[in-house]
ZALUM-652835 format. One line per field, with one value per residue (C-alpha): residue in three letters; x, y, z. Coordinates in Angstrom, 3 decimals, decimal comma. Example, Ala and Ser with C-alpha at 12.3 -4.5 7.8 and 13.67 -1.06 7.14 Angstrom:
BEGIN
resn <- ALA_SER
x <- 12,300_13,670
y <- -4,500_-1,060
z <- 7,800_7,140
% end
This chain:
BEGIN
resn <- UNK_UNK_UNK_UNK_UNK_UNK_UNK_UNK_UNK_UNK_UNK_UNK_UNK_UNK_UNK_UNK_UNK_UNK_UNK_UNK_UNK_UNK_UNK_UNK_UNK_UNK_UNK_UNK_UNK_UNK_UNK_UNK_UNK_UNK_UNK_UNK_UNK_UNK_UNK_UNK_UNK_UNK_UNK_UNK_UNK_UNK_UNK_UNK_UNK_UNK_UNK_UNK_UNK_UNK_UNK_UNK_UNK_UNK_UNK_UNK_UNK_UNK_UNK_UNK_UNK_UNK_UNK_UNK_UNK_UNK_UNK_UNK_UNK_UNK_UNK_UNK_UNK_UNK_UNK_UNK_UNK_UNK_UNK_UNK_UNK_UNK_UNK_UNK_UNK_UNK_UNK_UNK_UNK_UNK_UNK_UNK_UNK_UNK_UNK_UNK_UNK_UNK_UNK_UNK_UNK_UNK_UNK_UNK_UNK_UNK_UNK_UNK_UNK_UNK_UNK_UNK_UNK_UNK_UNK_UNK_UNK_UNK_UNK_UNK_UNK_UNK_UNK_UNK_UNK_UNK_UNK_UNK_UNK_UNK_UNK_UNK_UNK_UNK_UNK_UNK_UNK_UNK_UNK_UNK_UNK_UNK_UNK_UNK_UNK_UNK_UNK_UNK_UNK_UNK_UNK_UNK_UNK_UNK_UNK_UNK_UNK_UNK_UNK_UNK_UNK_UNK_UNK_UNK_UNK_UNK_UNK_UNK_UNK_UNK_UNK_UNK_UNK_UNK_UNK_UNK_UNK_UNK_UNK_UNK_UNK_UNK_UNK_UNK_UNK_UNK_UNK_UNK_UNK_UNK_UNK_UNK_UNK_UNK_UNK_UNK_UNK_UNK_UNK_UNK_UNK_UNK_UNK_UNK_UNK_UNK_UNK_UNK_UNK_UNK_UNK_UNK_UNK_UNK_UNK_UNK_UNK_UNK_UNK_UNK_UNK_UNK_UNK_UNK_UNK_UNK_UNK_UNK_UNK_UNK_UNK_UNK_UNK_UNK_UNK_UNK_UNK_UNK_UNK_UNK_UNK_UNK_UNK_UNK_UNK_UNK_UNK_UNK_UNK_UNK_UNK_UNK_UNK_UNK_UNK_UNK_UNK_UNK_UNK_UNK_UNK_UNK_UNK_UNK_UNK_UNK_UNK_UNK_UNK_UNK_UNK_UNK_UNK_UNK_UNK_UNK_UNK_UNK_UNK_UNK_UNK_UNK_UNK_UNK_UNK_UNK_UNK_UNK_UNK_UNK_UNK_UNK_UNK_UNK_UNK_UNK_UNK_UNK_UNK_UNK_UNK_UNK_UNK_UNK_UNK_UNK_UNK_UNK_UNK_UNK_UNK_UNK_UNK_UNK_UNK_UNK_UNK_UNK_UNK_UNK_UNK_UNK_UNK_UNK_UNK_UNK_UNK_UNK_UNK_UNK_UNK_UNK_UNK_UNK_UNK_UNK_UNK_UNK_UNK_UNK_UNK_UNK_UNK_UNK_UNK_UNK_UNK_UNK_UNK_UNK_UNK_UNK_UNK_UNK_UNK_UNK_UNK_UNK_UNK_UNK_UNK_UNK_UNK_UNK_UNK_UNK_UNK_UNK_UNK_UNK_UNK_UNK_UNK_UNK_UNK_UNK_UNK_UNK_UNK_UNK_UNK_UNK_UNK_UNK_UNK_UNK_UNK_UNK_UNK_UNK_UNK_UNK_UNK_UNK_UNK_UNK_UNK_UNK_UNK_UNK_UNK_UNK_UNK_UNK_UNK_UNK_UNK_UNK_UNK_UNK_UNK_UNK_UNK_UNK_UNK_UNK_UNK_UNK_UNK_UNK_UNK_UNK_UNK_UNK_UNK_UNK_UNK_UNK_UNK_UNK_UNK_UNK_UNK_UNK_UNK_UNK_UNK_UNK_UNK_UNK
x <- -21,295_-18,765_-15,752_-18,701_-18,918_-15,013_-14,254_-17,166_-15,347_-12,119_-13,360_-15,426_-12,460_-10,204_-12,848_-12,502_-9,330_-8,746_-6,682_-3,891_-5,528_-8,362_-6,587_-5,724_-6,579_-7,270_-7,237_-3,716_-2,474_-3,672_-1,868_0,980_0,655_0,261_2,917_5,427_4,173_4,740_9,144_8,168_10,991_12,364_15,357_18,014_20,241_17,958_18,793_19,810_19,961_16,712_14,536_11,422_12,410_14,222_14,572_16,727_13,469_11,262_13,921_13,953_10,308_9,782_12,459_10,221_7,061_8,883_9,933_6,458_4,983_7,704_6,779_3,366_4,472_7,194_10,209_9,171_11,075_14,775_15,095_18,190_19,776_21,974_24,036_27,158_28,075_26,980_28,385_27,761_25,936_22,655_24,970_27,433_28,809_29,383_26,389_25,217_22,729_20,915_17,859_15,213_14,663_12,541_13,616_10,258_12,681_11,145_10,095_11,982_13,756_14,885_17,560_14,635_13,091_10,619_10,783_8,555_9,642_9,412_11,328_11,006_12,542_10,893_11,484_10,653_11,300_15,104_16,349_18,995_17,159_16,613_15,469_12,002_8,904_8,758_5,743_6,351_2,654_1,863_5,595_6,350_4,844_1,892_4,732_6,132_2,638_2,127_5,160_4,831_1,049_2,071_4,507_1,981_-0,464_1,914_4,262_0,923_1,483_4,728_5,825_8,036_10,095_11,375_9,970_11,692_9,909_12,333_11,976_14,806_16,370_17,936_15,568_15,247_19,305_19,335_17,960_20,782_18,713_18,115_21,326_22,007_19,359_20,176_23,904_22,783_20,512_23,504_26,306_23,387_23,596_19,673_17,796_15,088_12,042_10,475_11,064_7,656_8,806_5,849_6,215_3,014_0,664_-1,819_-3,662_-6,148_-6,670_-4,286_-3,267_-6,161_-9,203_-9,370_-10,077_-8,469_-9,303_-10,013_-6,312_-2,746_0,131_2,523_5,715_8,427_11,235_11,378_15,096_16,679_19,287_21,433_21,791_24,489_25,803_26,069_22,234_21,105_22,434_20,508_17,368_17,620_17,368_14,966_13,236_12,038_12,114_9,050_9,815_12,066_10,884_10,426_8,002_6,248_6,120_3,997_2,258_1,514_0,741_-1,983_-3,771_-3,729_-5,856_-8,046_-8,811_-9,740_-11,861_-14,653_-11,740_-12,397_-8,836_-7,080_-3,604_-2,539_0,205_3,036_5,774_8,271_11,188_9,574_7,632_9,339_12,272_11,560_12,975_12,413_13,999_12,938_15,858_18,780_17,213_16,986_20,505_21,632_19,212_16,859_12,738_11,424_8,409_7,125_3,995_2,439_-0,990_-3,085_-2,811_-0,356_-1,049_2,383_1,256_1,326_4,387_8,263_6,809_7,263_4,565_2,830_-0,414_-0,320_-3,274_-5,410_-3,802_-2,216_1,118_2,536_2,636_0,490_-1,960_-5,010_-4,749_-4,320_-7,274_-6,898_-9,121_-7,272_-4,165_-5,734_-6,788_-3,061_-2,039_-4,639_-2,804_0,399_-0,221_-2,584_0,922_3,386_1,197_1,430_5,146_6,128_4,359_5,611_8,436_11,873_10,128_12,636_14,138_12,693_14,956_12,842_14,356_12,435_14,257_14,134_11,357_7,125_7,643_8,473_10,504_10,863_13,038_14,076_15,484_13,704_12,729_12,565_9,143_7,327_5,164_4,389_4,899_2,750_3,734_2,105_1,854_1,265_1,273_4,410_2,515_0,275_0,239_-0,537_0,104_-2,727_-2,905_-2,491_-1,087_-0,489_0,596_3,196_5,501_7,738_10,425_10,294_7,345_7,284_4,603_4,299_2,468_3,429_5,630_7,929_8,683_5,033_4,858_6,569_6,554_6,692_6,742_5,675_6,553_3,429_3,406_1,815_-0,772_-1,477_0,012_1,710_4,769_4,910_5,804_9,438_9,536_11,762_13,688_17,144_17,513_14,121_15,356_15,031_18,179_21,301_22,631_24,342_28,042_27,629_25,326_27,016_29,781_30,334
y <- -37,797_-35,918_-37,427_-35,875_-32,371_-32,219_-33,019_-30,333_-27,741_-28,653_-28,669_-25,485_-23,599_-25,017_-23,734_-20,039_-19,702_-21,883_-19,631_-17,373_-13,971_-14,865_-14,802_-11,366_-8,863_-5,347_-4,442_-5,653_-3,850_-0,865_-1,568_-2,064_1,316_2,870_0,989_2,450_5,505_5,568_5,265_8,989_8,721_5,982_7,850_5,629_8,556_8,293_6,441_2,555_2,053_3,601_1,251_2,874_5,523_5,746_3,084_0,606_0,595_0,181_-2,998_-4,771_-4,763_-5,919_-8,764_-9,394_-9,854_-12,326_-14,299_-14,491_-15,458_-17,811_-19,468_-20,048_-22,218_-24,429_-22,094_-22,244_-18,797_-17,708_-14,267_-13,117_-9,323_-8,318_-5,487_-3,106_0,484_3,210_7,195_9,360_12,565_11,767_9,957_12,301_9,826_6,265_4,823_1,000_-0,002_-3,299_-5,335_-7,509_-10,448_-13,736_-16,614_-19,637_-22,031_-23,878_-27,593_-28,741_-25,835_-23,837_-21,697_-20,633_-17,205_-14,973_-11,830_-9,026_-6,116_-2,678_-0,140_0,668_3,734_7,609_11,150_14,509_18,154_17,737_14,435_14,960_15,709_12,295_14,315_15,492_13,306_11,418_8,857_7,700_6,065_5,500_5,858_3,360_1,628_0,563_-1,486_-3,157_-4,123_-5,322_-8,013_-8,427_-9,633_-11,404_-13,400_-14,374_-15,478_-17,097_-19,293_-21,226_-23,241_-24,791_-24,154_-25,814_-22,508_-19,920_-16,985_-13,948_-11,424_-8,204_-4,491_-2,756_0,638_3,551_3,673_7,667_7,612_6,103_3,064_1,400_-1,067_-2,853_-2,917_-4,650_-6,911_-7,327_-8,372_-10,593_-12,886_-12,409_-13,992_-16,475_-17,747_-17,481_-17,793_-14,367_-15,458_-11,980_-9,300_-7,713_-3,877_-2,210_1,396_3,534_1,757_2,534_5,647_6,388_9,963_12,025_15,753_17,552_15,283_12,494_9,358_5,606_2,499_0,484_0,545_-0,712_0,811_-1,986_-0,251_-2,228_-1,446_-1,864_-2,387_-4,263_-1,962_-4,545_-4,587_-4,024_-2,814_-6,303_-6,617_-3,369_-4,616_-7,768_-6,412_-3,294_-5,941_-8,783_-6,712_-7,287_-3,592_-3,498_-7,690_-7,665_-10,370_-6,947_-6,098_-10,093_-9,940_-6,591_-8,557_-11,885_-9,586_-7,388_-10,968_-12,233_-9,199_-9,319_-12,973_-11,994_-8,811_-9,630_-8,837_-5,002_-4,145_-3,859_-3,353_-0,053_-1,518_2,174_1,021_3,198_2,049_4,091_7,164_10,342_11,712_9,338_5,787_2,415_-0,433_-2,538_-0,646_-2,435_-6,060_-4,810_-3,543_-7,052_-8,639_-9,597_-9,202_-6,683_-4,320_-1,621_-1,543_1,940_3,713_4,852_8,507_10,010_12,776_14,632_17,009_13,616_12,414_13,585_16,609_18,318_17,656_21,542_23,381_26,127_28,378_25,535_22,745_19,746_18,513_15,269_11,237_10,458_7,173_8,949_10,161_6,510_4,449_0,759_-1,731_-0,002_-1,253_-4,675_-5,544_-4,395_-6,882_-9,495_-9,133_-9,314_-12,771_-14,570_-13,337_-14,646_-17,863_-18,614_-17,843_-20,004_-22,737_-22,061_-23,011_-21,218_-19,663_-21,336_-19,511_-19,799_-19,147_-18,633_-19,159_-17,868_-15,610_-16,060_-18,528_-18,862_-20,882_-20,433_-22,770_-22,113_-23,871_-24,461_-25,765_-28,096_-26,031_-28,310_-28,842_-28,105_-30,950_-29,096_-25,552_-23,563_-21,378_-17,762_-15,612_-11,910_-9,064_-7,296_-4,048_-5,727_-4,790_-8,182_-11,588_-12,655_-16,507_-19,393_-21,582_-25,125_-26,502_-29,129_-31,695_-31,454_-28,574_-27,421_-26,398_-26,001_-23,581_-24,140_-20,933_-18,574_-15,655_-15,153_-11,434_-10,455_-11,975_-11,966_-15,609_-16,595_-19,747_-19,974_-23,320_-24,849_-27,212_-30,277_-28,814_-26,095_-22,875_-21,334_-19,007_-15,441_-15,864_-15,345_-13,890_-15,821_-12,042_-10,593_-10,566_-11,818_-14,657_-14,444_-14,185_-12,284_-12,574_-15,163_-14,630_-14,014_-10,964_-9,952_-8,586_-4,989
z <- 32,981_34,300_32,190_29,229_31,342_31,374_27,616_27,000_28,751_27,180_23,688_24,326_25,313_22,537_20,217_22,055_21,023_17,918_16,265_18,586_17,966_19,843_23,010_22,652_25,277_24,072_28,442_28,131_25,867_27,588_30,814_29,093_27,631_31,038_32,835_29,945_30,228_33,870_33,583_33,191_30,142_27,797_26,499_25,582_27,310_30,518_33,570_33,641_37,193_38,896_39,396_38,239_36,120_32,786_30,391_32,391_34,471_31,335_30,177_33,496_33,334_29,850_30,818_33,725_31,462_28,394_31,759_33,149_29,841_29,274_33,217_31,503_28,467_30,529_30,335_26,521_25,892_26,074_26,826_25,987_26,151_23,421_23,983_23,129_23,419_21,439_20,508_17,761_16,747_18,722_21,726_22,856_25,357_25,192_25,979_26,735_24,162_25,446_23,642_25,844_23,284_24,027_21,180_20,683_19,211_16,537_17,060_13,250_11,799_14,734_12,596_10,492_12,077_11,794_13,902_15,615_16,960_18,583_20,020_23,460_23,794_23,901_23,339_23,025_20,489_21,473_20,654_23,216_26,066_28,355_31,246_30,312_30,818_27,593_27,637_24,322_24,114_20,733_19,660_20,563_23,848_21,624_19,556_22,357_23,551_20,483_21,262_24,536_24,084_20,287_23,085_25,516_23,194_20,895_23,218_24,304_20,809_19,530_15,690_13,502_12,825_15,594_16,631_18,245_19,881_20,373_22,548_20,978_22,374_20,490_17,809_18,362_18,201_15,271_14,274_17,347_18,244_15,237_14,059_17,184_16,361_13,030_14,005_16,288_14,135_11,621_14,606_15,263_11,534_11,516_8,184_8,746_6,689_7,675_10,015_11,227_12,527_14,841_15,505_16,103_15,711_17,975_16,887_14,295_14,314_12,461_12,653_10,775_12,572_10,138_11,576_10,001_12,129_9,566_7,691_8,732_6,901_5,729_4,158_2,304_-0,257_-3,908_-4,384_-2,006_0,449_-0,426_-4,475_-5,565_-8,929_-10,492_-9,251_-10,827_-14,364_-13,860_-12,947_-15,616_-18,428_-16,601_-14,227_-10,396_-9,532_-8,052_-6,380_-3,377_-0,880_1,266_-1,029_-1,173_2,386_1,915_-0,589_1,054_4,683_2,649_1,669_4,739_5,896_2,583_3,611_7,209_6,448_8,743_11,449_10,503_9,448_5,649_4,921_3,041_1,035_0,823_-1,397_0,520_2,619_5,222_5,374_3,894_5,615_8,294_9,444_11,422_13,166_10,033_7,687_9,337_8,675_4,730_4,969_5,692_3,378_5,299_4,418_6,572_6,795_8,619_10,371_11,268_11,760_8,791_9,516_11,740_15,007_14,520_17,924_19,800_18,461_19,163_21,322_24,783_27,185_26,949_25,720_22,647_21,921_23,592_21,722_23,853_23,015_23,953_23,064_26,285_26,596_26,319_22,662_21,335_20,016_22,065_20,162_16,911_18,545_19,597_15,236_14,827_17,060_16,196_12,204_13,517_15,893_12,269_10,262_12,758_13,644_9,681_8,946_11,708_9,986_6,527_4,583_3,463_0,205_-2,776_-5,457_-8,321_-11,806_-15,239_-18,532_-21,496_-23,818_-27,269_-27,245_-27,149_-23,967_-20,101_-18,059_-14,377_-11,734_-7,824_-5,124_-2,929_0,671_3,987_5,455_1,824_0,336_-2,608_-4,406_-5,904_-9,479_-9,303_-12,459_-13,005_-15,115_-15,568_-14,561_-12,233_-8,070_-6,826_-7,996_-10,135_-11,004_-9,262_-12,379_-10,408_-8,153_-7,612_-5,543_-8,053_-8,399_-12,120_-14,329_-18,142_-19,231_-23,566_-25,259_-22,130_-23,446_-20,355_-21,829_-20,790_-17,592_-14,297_-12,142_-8,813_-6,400_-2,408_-0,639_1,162_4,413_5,254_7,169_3,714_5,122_2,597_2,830_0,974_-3,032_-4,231_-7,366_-10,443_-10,858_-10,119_-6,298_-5,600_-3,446_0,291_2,327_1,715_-2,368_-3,841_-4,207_-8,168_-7,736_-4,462_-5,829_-5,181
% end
């Protein structure tokens, strides 16, 4: 009976938390919050050496919490901390620019990598001032909550693909800290299926009272940063402006949540880069080539956000904890942990080539992926959002489609695993592959 009581127990609390995002803890995410907010200031510019204020404090302690997670799971992380100096206009001095970076190797494909980030660092009206009490709540302690709980949860399970969870600095500077982080995978040689960027996101009242808990904003590009003239001649005669694996990622992400809606959050697809006039850690990663995205809140609280700590005409200024909506932040993070817990499973999406000019028919090719068992041939309007129709699917790496007009469609293939996940779609178009360009279309 009590070998019975014991397998009970084991299988009831398997069944708890059969999928990652169970195990997340909205009460964590809130301490985390707080215990940011209490380094008084995060400004890269702030102090590196006192040990409980500034944003060498706030680094040592997010070290401190990848290492305790990674004591849980066997030493399953390596934290590493990438640095270099930094100057320029929002630097006036040189200035040492350092990372805090735990790497979930993959079981099979360990130079495959999916990424998840934040920025750790604060600030307030004047970007220069590191002396001022800058709690930097929602921007940005609810990202690096966000990774620091995707990281606990996550390193309980082993994937065939790496993981990287990343609190980058010098994001008010500059976007410093994801260059650093975008050089780094690049010196690694790492393959970036997607890079998931998470700044602001947990709020969900915006400046004029409106209230969004219910919607995610997922941003993404619609040219890739890195096309290049070569790739704009291309893609003005085949098309694919609206198909950068950016803007699949958005795609595939937005499903995801459409699948899960009982989970009480959708994803506002904004086909931007970023928000206007504004920027994010994700922008480096696209630079290079990379997929990236930006996660933010639906609606944004601009008095809570880059501000002095003050009150006007009975108005409260300031990015402090008790603005910020937690179990908004907590379906962020729940999305984030289902979309990281997937890509880590998938294959390398392949890159699919169409030929159909000049005929009534469509042929479509690619390159065998490792880890897929079978592909799957999407098909959609050229003026349609989303991909539409699932035409087959296949072990087999070429597909001949007889009456199908390849002028009035656009075409895509994902790669799908043994166990059925399936990565994001790549679409058969100029520059649609994932990864930097080929040396033909690279060409300056």
């Amino acid at each position: 009976m009590r070998n019975y009581l014991i397998l009970f127990t084991l299988l009831a609390s398997t069944a708890a938390y059969a999928a990652p995002e169970d195990a997340i803890s909205e009460a964590r995410l809130r301490v985390d919050v707080e215990k940011l907010v209490s380094f008084g200031t995060r400004h890269t510019l702030s102090s590196q050496t006192d040990p409980k204020r500034g944003i060498g404090a706030a680094r040592k302690w997010a070290e401190s919490e990848f290492r305790k997670a990674s004591a849980m799971c066997g030493n399953c992380l390596e934290v590493v901390l990438p640095e270099t100096t930094v100057s320029g206009d929002r630097v006036p001095t040189p200035t040492r620019l350092v990372n805090v970076v735990a790497i979930q190797r993959g079981t099979e494909r360990p130079n495959e990598v999916v990424i998840v980030q934040g920025h750790i660092d604060s600030r307030v009206t004047d970007i220069l001032n590191a002396a001022s009490d800058a709690p930097g709540a929602n921007d940005n302690a609810s990202g690096t909550a966000l990774v620091l709980e995707s990281a606990r949860v996550l390193s309980r399970e082993k994937f065939p693909t790496t993981i990287v969870y990343a609190a980058l600095s010098g994001e008010e500077q500059g976007l410093l800290g994801g260059k650093l982080l975008a050089d780094y995978a690049a010196a690694q040689g790492w393959t970036v299926k997607a890079v998931l960027n998470n700044d602001i996101v947990g709020g969900s009242t915006g400046s004029d009272g409106y209230r969004d808990n219910t919607n995610v904003r997922v941003l993404s590009e619609a040219l890739r940063a890195d096309s290049t003239d070569v790739l704009r001649a291309q893609m003005r005669r085949f098309g694919g402006e609206n198909d950068s694996p950016s803007r699949n990622i958005s795609r595939w992400v937005a499903s995801l949540a459409e699948a899960d809606a009982e989970k009480g959050l959708a994803v506002r697809q904004i086909w931007r880069a970023d928000r206007m006039g504004r920027g994010g850690d994700q922008l480096p990663f696209s630079d290079k080539g990379y997929p990236a995205v930006r996660f933010t809140v639906a609606v944004e609280d601009y008095e809570h956000q880059h501000q002095d700590l003050r009150t006007e005409a009975g108005v409260k200024f300031g990015d402090t904890a008790d603005e910020m909506d937690f179990p908004y932040l907590a379906k962020v993070t729940r999305l984030n942990v289902r979309a990281l817990a997937k890509l880590a499973r998938t294959p390398m999406p392949p890159a699919p080539v169409v030929k159909g000019a000049v005929k009534p028919s469509t042929d479509i090719e690619w390159q065998p992926v490792p880890g897929a068992v079978r592909y799957t041939l999407w098909q959609r309007r050229t003026d349609a959002p989303m991909w539409q129709t699932k035409l087959l699917e296949s072990a087999e790496t070429k597909a001949s489609l007889p009456g199908v007009r390849a002028d009035d469609w656009l075409f895509g293939v994902n790669a799908v695993a043994a166990d059925g996940s399936e990565s994001p779609v790549a679409s058969a178009v100029p520059g649609g592959q994932f990864g930097p360009l080929p040396p033909a279309i690279a060409k300056p």
